[in-house]
C-alpha positions as CSV (number, residue, x, y, z in Angstrom):
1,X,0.0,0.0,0.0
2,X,2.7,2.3,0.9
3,X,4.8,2.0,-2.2
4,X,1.5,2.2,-4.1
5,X,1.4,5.7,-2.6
6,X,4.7,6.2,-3.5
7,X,4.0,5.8,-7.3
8,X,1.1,7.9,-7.2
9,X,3.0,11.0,-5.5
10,X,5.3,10.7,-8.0
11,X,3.6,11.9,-11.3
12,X,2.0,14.6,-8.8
13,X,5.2,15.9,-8.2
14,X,6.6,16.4,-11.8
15,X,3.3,17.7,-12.1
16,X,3.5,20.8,-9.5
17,X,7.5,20.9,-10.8
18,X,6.2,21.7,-14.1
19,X,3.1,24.0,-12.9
20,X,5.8,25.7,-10.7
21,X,7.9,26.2,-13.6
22,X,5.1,27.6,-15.9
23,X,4.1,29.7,-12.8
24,X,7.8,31.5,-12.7
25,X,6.8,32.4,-16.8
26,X,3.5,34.0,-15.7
27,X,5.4,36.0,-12.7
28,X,7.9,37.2,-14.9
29,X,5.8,37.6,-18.3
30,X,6.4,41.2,-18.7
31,X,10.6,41.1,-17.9
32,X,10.3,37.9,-20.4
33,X,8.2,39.9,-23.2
34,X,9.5,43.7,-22.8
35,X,13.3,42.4,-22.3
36,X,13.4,41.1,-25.7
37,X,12.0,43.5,-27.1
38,X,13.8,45.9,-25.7
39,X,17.3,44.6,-26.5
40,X,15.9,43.8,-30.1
41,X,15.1,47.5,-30.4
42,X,18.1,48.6,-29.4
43,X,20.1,46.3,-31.4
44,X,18.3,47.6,-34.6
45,X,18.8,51.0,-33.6
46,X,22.7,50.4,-33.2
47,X,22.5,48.3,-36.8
48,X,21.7,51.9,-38.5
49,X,24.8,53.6,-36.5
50,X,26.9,50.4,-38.6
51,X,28.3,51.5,-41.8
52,X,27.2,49.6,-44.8
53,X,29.4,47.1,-46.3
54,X,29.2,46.4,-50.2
55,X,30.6,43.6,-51.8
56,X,32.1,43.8,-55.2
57,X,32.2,40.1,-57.5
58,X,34.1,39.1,-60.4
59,X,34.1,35.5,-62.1
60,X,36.9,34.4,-64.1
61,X,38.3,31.2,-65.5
62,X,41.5,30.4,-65.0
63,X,43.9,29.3,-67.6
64,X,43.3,25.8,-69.2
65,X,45.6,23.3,-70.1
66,X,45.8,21.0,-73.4
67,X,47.5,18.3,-71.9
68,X,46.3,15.8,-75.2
69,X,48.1,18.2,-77.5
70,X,51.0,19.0,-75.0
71,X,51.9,15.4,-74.9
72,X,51.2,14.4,-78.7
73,X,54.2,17.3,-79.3
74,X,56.2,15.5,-76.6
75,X,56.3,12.0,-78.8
76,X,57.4,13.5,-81.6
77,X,60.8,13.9,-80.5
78,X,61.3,11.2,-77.7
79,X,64.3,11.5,-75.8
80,X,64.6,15.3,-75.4
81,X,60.3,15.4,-75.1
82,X,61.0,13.6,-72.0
83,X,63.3,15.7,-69.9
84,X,61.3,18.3,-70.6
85,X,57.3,16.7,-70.1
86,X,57.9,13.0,-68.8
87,X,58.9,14.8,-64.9
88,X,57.1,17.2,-65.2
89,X,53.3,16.1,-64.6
90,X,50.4,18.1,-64.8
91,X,48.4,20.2,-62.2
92,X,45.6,18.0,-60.1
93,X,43.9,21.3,-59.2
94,X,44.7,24.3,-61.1
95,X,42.0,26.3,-59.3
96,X,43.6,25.9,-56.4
97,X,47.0,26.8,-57.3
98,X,45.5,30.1,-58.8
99,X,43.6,30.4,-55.8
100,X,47.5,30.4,-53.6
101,X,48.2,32.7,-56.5
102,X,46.1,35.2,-55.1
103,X,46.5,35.1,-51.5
104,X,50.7,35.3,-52.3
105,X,52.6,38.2,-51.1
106,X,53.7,39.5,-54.6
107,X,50.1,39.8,-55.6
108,X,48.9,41.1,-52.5
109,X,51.8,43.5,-52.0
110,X,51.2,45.0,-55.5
111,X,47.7,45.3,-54.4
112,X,48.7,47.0,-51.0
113,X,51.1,49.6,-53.0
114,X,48.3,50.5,-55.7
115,X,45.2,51.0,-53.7
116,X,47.4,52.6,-50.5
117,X,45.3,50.1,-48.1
118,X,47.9,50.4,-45.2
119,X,46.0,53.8,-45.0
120,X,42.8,52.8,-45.8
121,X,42.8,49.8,-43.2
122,X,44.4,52.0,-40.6
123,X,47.2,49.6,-40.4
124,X,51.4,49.9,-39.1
125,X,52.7,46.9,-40.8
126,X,52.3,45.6,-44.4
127,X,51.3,42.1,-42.9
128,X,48.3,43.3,-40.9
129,X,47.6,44.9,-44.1
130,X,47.7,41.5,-45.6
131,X,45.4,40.0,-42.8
132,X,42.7,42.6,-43.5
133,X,43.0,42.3,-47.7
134,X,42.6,38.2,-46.8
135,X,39.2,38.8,-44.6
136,X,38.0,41.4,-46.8
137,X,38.8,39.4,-50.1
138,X,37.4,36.3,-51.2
139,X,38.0,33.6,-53.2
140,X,36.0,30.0,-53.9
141,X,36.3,27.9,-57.1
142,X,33.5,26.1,-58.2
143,X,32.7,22.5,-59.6
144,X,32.0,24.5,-63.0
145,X,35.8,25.8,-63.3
146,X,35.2,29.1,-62.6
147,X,36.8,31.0,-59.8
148,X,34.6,33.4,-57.8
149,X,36.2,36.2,-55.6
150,X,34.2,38.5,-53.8
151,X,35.7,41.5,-51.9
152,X,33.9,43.8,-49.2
153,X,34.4,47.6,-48.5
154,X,32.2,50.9,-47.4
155,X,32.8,52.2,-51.0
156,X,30.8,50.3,-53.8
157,X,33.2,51.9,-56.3
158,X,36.8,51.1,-54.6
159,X,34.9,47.6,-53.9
160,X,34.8,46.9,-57.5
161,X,38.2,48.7,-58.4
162,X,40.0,45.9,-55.8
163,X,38.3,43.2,-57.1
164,X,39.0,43.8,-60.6
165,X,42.5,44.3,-59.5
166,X,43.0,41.0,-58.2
167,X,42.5,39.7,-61.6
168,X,45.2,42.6,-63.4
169,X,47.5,41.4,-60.9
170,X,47.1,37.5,-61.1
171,X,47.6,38.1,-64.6
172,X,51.1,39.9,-64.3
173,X,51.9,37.2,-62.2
174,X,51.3,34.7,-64.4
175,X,53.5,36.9,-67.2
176,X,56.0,35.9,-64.6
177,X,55.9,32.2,-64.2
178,X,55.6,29.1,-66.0
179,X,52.6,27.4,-64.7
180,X,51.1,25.2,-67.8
181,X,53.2,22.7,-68.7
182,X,53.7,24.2,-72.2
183,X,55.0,26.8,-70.1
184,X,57.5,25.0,-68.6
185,X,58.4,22.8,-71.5
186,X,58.7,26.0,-73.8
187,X,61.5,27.9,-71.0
188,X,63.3,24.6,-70.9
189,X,63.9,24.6,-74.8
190,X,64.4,28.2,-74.8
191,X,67.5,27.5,-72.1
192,X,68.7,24.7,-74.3
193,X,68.5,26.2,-77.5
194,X,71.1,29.2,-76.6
195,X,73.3,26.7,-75.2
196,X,73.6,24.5,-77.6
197,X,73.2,27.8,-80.0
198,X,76.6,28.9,-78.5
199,X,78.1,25.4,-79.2
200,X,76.9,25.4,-82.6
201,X,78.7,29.1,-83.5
202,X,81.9,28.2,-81.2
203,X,82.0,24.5,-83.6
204,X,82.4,26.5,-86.5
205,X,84.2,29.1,-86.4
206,X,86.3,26.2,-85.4
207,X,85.8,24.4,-88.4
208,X,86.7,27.5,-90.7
209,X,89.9,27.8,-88.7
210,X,91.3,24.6,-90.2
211,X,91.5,26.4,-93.7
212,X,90.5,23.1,-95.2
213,X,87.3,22.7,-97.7
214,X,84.4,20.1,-97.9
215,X,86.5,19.4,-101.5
216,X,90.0,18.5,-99.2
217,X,87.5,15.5,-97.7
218,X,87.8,12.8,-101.3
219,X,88.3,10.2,-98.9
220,X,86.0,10.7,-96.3
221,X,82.8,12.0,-97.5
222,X,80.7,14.8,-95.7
223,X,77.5,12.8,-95.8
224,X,79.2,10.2,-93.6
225,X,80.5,12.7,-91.3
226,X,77.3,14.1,-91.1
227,X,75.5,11.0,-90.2
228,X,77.8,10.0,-87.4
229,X,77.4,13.2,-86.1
230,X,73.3,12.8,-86.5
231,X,73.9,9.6,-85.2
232,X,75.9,10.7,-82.0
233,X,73.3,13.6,-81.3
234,X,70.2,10.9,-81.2
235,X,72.3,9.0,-78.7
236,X,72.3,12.3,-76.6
237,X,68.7,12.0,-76.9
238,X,67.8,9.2,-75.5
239,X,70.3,9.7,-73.2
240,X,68.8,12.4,-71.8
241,X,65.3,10.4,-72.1
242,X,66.5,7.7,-69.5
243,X,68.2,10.0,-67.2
244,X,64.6,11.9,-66.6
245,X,63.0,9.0,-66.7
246,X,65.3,7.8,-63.4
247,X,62.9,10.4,-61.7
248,X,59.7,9.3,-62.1
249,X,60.2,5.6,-62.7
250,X,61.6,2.5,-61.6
251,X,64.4,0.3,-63.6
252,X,61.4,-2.4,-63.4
253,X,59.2,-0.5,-65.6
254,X,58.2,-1.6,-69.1
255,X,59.3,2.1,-70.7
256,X,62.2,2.3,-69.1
257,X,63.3,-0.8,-70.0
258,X,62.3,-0.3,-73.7
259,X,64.3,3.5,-73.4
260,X,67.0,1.4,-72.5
261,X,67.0,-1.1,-75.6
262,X,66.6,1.4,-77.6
263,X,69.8,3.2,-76.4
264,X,72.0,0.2,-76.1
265,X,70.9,0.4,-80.3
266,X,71.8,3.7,-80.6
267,X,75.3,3.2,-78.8
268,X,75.9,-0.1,-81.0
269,X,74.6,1.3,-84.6
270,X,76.8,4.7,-83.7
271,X,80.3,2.6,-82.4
272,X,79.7,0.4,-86.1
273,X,79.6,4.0,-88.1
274,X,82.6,5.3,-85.7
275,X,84.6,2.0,-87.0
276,X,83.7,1.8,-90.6
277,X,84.2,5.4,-91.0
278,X,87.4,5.8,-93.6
279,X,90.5,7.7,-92.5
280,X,91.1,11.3,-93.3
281,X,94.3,12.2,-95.2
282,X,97.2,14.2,-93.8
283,X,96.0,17.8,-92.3
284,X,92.2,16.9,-92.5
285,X,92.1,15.0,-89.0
286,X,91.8,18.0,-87.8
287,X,89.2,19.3,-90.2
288,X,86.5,15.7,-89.9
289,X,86.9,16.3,-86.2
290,X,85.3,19.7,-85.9
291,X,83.3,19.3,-88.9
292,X,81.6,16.8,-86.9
293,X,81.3,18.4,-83.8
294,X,79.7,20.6,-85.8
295,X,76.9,19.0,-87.3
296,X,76.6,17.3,-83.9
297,X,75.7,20.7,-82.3
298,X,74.0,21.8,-85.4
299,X,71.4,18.3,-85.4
300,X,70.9,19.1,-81.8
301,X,70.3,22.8,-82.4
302,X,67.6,21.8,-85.5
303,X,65.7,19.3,-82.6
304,X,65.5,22.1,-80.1
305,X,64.6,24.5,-82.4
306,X,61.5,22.2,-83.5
307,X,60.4,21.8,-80.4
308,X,61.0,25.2,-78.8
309,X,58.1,26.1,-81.9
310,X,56.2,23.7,-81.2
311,X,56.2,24.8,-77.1
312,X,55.2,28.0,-78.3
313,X,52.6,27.0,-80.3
314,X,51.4,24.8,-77.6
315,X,51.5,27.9,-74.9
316,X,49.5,30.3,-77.3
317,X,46.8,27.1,-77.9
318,X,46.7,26.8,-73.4
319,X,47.6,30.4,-72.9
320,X,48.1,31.7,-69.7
321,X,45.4,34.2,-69.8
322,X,42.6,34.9,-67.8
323,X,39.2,35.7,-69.2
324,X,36.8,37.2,-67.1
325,X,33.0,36.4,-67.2
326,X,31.3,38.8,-65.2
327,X,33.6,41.7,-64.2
328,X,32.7,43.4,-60.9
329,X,30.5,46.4,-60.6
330,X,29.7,48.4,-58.2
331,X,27.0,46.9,-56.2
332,X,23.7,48.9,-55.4
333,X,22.8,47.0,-52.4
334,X,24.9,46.7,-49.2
335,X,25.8,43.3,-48.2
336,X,26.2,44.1,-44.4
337,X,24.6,44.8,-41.7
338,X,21.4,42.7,-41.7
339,X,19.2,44.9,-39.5
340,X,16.2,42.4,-39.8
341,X,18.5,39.7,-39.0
342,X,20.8,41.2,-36.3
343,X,17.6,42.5,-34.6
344,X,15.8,39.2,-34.7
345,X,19.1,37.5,-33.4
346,X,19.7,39.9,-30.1
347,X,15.6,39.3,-29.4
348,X,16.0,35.6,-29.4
349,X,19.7,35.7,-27.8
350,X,18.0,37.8,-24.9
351,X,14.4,36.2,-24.3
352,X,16.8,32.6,-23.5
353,X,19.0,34.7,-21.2
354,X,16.3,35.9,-19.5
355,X,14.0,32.7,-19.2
356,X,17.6,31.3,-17.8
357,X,17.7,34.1,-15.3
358,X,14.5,33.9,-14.6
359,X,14.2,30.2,-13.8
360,X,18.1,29.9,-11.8
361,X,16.7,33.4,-9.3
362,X,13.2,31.3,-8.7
363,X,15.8,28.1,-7.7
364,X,18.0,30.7,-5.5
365,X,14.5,31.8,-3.9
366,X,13.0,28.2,-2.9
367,X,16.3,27.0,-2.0
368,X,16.4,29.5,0.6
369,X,13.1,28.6,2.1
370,X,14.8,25.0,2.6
371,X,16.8,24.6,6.2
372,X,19.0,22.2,4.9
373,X,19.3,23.7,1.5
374,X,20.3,27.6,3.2
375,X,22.7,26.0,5.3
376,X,24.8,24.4,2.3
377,X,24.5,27.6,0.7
378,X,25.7,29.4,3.5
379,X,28.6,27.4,4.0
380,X,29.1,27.6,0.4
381,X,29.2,31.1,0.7
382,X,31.6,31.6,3.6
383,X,34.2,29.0,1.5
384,X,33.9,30.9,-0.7
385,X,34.7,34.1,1.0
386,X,37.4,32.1,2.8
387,X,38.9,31.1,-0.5
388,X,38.9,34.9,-1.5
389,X,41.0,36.0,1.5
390,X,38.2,37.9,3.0
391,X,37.9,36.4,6.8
């Protein structure tokens, strides 16, 4: 019978705890209603004090890549393609690299110096200036390729003016660097070409030292010099083809294996043309030797010269410029502050702290009307005073 009484106190207990609860609303309706509103008032009213903030966009794509075309150029001359393509892979995620582009120092710094914005931001050092250009400039690529930055300011105008910037600036960058791989395969043929360019001049003036004519060579004809040489300059080739092939793959692999074949071929067809090639006469020794240095450097000068073309054509078909879909205009609407938003937010943000007030002074309250309860508070109390230095 007892615990029977037990179980039926119980649900009349939650009961008067939750009556007691909605009693503490009803006390305190008006701090819980006019406190809200209050504070949602007077956030609005301090959202108008806010300057506006107006935010400037510009969509561009970034600059594509043929990498189909970039490595049908490649096989067409094997050995030297290689050192310049085969290591050099191409960008996962160019978006993302053009995004790093932005955000860089050079780019930013140029920025900085153009628009004065160590004045305009109120700032002592160039990299709190940076700090403020990153918060105040955006950037996001999207699934479609095209990169989005937004940037904020008080001025519609100088909003659109730094926006549009970022893209003038990213594009001087890009003047700067190789970043495509036709890019990069075009300076290294560029590099190569003058030095082997220098070789080839050096070879013959050289070979017009000797005083000797093609006609002195009865004996040992220039088209067998000349193929020796040819010869000698595609074993440089693939020479160079398997030593940048070392970087990116293993002696296991199928290619390198056949690059490898094919020079041991090279080296054996070129040490058979070495050996059946006839003697010169007296005072032309001198004369086969540097004419076939000669054509050596000349053969290898005709290969990079190919390809350094067909790099270039390759760059102007990738490009490394920017085109811009939607430039950025000055908006007409302000981005910032959300008065409806900011005043709805300090309502709500205020009616929970006050319903939390509310509810812990009504616990303070009937915990004092307890014996027990008062006495652990006041003991808490004078710890607590104790712990403070104050007795």
């Amino acid at each position: 019978m007892t615990e029977q009484a037990q179980t039926t106190a119980a649900p009349e207990d939650d009961e008067i705890s939750l009556l007691d609860l909605l009693q503490t609303i009803v006390d305190n309706l008006r701090l819980l209603v006019l406190g809200p509103l209050a504070v949602g008032l007077l956030a609005l009213g301090i959202s108008f004090a806010i300057p506006p903030t107006y935010t400037a966009t510009v969509k561009f794509l970034p600059p594509q890549q043929q990498q189909s075309a970039a490595a049908g150029m490649l096989a067409s001359l094997g050995g030297l393609g290689s050192l310049a393509g085969g290591a050099l892979g191409g960008l996962k995620n160019p978006a993302d690299q053009y995004l790093a582009f932005m955000k860089s120092n050079s780019v930013q710094d140029a920025l900085i110096e153009r628009f004065k914005l160590q004045e305009r931001y109120e700032t002592k050092f160039k990299v709190d200036t940076r700090k403020e250009l990153t918060t105040n400039a955006r950037a996001v690529s999207g699934k479609d390729g095209l990169i989005t930055l937004d940037v904020d300011d008080k001025d519609p105008h100088f909003a659109a003016d730094l926006a549009n910037a970022h893209v003038d600036e990213l594009q001087k960058l890009l003047a700067k660097l190789a970043v495509t791989e036709a890019q990069q395969r075009r300076m290294f043929f560029e590099k190569q070409l003058g030095q082997v360019k220098d070789k080839m001049i050096a070879a013959e003036l050289a070979l017009r030292a000797t005083g000797i004519s093609s006609n002195a060579l009865k004996s040992n004809p220039t088209a067998a010099v000349a193929g020796v040489a040819a010869l000698k300059a595609q074993v440089t080739a693939q020479e160079v083809k398997v030593g940048a092939m070392r970087g990116y793959l293993a002696e296991t692999a199928p290619d390198f294996k056949q690059a490898m074949n094919e020079l041991a071929s090279l080296r054996v067809q070129l040490a058979k043309q070495e050996k059946d090639e006839p003697a010169a006469g007296n005072g032309q020794g001198d004369y086969v030797s540097k004419y076939r240095e000669f054509k050596y450097q000349e053969t290898l000068f005709d290969l990079f010269a190919k390809q350094f073309e067909l790099a270039k054509v390759d760059e102007s078909r990738e490009g490394a410029v920017i085109q811009v879909l939607d430039a950025a205009q000055p908006p007409e609407k302000k981005a910032k502050p959300k008065k409806a938003l900011i005043a709805i937010i300090a309502t709500l943000g205020a009616g929970f702290a006050l319903l939390l007030f509310v509810f812990i002074r009504q616990a303070v309250r009937n915990a004092k009307q307890d014996s027990a309860t008062a006495s652990k508070l006041q003991t808490l109390r004078q710890s607590w005073r104790t712990a403070l230095g104050k007795n």
